[in-house]
C-alpha positions, 0 to 999 in steps of 0.5 A: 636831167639830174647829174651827180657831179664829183669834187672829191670822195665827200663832195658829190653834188646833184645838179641840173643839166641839159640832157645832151642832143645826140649828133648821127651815129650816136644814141641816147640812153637812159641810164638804169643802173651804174656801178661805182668802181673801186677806182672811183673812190680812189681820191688821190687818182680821180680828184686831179680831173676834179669837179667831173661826172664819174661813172663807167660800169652802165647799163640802160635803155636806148631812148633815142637813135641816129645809128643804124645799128641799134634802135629805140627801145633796145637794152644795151651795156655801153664801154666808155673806152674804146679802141680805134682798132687801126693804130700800131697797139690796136694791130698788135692786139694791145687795145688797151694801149690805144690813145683813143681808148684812154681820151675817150668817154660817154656824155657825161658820165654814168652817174647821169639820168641820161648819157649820149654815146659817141658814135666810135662807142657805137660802134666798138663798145655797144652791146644789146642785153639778153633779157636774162641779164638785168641792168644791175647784173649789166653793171659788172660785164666791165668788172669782170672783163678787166679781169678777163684781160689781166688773167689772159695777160698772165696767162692762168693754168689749171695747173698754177697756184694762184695767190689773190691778195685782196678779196673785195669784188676785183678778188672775188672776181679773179678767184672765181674766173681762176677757179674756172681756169681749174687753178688752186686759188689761196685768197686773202684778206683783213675782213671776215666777210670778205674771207667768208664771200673768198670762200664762197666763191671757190677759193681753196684756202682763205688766210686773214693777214692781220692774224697769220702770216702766208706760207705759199709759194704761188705761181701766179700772184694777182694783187687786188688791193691798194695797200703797200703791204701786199706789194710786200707779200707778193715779193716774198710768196712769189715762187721762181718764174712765177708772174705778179699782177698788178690789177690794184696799185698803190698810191706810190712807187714801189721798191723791187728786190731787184737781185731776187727778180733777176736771179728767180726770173721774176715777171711782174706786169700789170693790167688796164682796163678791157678790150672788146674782145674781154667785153664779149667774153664777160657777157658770155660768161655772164649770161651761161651763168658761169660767174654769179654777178648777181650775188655781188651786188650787195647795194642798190641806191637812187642817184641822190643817195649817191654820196652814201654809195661812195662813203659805203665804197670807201669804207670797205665793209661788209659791201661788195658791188654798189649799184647806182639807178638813176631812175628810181 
């Protein structure tokens, strides 16, 4: 089978390997449609595991099964990360935290023609599609259940202003879900399409950072891009008691303004990743067609082409979701 194999954001490479042999429990799928995640393209993150097979949003079909659970021929969104749901985190509700979550994956990753799945993702992180969502709309259930957590986390109102700053798919998907919630969402950014996609999805004030400054004082702050400058503008339009989100982090530490924390009661907290229970959210809201995810999806490219779905990614243009398929 093909594999595309990661050096760095501009050495991926197309080899040959033996589609893997599945062990019981397990199942075989092939791979019909793989995001790449704004995480995948952060070189400075995934280049110390460096050469691997990334790819962690995927959605396909099962082509061979020794579990119980499911059968040849089902479509199935797949969790590479998966609780183990007996330590002290999972017990405690925070899965997330879970070692086995964090050392665990699929076999060996979804920009793969084929990916056998573990049995304890089997078990805890294999979900059978609807037919009305489609292997690409599949790829975004992870997406949108990281945000599902992160906003859970901070606990989003309806009555709370919610400041999103960067408005690339992690934005769209926090101003959309926020505006769920019924909260007044400003969003930022320094593209033109990003600002006009912000607005399309329901943000009640878009504010291009380049040319103006933002005057707000939010309740809720959800930082969705990895520039330091955000970091900046969260400490200063963050109103008193109010929570900063880390969903997006920068490539170094940060300064806090630590007399302004103390004195205002500033909380600042982050999130990692999706717990089954935000999964199951995410699809739900998918399939009752509460978050368009179709839309989202500007690219779709065949797995050799996957070198220009990361430079796209990189680039941050006028793109959105890039969806890789194996199969074409």
């Amino acid at each position: 089978m093909k594999v595309a194999v990661y050096h760095n954001n501009n050495d991926i490479r197309i080899e040959e390997r033996p589609t893997p042999k599945i062990n019981e429990g397990e199942i075989l799928v092939k791979v019909k449609a793989s995001g790449i995640c704004g995480t995948d393209v952060m070189e400075w993150y995934r280049i110390k595991k460096a050469p691997r097979v990334l790819g962690h949003e995927i959605a396909g079909e099962i082509v061979e099964s020794n579990s119980r659970k499911f059968q040849k021929g089902q479509r199935v969104f797949v969790s590479h990360h998966v609780p183990c749901n007996e330590c002290k985190y999972c017990n405690e509700g925070n899965h997330t935290a879970c070692e086995t979550l964090h050392k665990g994956n699929y076999d060996p990753g979804g920009f793969s023609e084929y990916v056998r799945v573990p049995k304890i993702n089997v078990e805890n992180g294999t979900y059978l599609l609807p037919e009305s969502i489609s292997y690409e709309e599949a790829t975004m259930i992870e997406p949108l259940a990281c945000v599902v957590r992160g906003q859970r986390i901070i606990n989003v109102k309806g009555t709370h202003t919610v400041l999103v700053l960067g408005s690339g798919l992690s934005g769209l998907l926090n101003i959309r879900l926020a505006k769920l919630k019924g909260a007044k969402v400003i969003a930022t950014d320094i593209n033109e399409y990003r600002l006009n996609k912000a607005k399309e999805y329901g943000a009640d004030e878009v504010i291009d950072v380049s040319k103006n400054k933002i005057d707000v004082k939010a309740d809720k702050i959800i930082i969705c891009t990895g520039a330091p400058q955000a970091v900046d503008q969260s400490f200063q339009c963050i109103d008193k008691k109010g929570t900063i989100l880390f969903f997006a982090i920068p490539q170094n530490n940060i300064e806090l303004p630590i007399v302004d924390f103390w004195r205002n009661e500033y909380t600042i907290t982050s999130s990692y990743g999706a717990a089954p229970i935000d999964l199951q959210e995410s699809l739900s809201l998918i399939r009752q067609g509460k978050i368009d995810v179709k839309g989202m999806i500007t690219h779709k490219l065949p797995l050799d082409e996957i070198q220009k779905g990361f430079k796209i990614v990189s680039e941050a243009k006028e793109s959105l979701k890039v969806v890789v398929e194996p199969s074409l």
